[in-house]
C-alpha positions as CSV (number, residue, x, y, z in Angstrom):
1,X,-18.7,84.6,-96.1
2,X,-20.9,83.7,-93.2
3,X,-18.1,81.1,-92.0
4,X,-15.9,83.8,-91.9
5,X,-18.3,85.9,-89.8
6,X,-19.3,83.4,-87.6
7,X,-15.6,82.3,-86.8
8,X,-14.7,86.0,-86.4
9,X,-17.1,86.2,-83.9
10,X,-16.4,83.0,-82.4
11,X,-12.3,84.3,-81.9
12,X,-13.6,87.6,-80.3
13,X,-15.8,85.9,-77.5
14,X,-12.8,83.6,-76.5
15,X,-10.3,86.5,-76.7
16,X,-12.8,88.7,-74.0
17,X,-13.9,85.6,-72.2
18,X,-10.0,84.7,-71.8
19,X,-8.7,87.9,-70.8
20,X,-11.8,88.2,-68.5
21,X,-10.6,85.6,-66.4
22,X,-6.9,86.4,-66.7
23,X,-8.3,90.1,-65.0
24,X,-10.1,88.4,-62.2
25,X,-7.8,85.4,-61.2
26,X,-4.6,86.8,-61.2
27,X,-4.9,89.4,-57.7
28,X,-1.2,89.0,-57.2
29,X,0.6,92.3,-56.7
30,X,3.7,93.3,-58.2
31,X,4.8,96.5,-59.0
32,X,5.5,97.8,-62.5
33,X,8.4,100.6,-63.9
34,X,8.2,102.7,-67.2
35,X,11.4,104.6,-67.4
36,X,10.9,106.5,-64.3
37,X,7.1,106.2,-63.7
38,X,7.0,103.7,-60.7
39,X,3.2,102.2,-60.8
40,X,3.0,100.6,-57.5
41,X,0.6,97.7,-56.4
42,X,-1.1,96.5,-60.0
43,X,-2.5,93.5,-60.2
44,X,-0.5,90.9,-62.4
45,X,-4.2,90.3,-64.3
46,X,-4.8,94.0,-64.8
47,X,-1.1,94.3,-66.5
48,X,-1.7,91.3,-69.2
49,X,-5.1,93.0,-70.2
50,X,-3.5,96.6,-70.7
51,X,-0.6,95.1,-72.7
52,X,-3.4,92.5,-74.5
53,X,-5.1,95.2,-75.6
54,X,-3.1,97.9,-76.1
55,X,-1.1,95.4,-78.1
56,X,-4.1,94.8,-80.3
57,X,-4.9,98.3,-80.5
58,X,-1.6,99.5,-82.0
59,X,-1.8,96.4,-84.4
60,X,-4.8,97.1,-85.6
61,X,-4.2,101.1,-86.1
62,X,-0.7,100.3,-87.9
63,X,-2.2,97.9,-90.2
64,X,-5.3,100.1,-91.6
């Protein structure tokens, strides 16, 4: 049980640590389309994090 908690643990910090430095190293520009919504000028980092966790939210909510 406390293997379990400590590896939990251990999978969240590299998850936020990883995602951290996706967000900060990527400041390429590109610009990003949703249907008709034209978001122009995100950073390529910023876009992986918001579909990361988005991604993870939804999972999570469909699965409880």
């Amino acid at each position: 049980m406390i293997f379990k908690k400590k590896f939990l643990l251990l999978i969240i910090f590299l998850v936020i640590t990883i995602q951290t430095v996706l967000y900060t190293n990527n400041k390429q520009k590109t610009s990003f389309r949703y249907f008709i919504w034209t978001v122009k000028e995100i950073s390529i980092g910023k876009l992986i994090s918001i579909s990361f966790f988005s991604g993870l939210f939804m999972s999570t909510l469909l699965n409880k």
